[in-house]
C-alpha positions in Angstrom: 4.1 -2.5 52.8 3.3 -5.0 50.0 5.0 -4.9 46.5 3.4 -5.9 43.4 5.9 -7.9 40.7 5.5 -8.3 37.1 7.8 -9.9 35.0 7.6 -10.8 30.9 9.9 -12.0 28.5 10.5 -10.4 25.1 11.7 -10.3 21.7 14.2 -7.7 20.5 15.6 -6.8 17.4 17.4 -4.0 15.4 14.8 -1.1 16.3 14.4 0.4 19.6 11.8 -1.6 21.7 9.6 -0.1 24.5 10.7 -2.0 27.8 8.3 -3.4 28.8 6.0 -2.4 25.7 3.2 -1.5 28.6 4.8 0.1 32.2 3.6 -0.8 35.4 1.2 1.6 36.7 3.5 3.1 39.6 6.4 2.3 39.1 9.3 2.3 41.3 12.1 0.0 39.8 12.9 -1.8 36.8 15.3 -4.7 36.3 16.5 -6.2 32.6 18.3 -9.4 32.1 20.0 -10.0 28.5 18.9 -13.4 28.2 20.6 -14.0 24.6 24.1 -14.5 23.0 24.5 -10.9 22.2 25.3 -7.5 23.3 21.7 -5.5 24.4 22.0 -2.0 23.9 19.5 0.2 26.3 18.5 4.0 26.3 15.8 6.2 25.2 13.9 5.9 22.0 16.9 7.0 19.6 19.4 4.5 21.0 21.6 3.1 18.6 23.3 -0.4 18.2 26.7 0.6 18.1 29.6 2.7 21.3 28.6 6.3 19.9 27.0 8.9 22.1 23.6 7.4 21.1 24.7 3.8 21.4 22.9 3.4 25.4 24.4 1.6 28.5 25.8 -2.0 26.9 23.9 -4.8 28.4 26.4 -7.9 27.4 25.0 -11.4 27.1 23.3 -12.8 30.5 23.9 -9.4 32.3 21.7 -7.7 34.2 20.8 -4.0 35.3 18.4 -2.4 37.5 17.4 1.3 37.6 15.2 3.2 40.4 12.6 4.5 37.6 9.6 5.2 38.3 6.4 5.1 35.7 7.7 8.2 33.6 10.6 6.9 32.7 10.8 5.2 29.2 13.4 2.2 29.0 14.5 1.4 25.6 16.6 -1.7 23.8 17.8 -3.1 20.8 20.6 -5.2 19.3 23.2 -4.8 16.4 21.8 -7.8 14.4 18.7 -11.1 14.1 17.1 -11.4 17.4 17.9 -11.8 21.5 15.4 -12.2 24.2 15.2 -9.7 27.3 13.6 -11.0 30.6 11.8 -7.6 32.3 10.5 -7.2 35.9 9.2 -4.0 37.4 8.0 -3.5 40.9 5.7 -0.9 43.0 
């Protein structure tokens, strides 16, 4: 078996960003690394910056975190404040 990698860095800010913005076709895994100084919120589309209910898992500065999802699964993640870069890789 043969697995196909893709990997992309990007920008996030205070609204929730699609992760990645377009999903692998196929989908089996997706890992994030917080590449920035700040705490990375991640969830669905309504995450929030902040510990409530909405407030996603807390991806703190040069963490990472890896889920089994596969292509229908929507990854979203944001930041309290400015700007932080996210480094994304998905494999099939």
């Amino acid at each position: 078996m043969y697995w196909t990698i893709t990997s992309q860095i990007i920008t996030l800010g205070i609204t929730a960003s699609k992760l990645p913005p377009t999903v692998l076709e196929g989908r089996r895994y997706i890992s994030l690394q917080n590449l920035g100084g700040v705490t990375m919120y991640v969830g669905n589309t309504f995450v929030t910056a902040d510990t409530a209910g909405t407030g996603g898992f807390q991806l703190l500065p040069k963490a990472t975190w890896s889920e089994l999802y596969t292509d229908n699964v929507s990854v979203y993640g944001r930041i309290a404040s400015g700007s932080s870069q996210v480094y994304i890789e998905e494999g099939k």
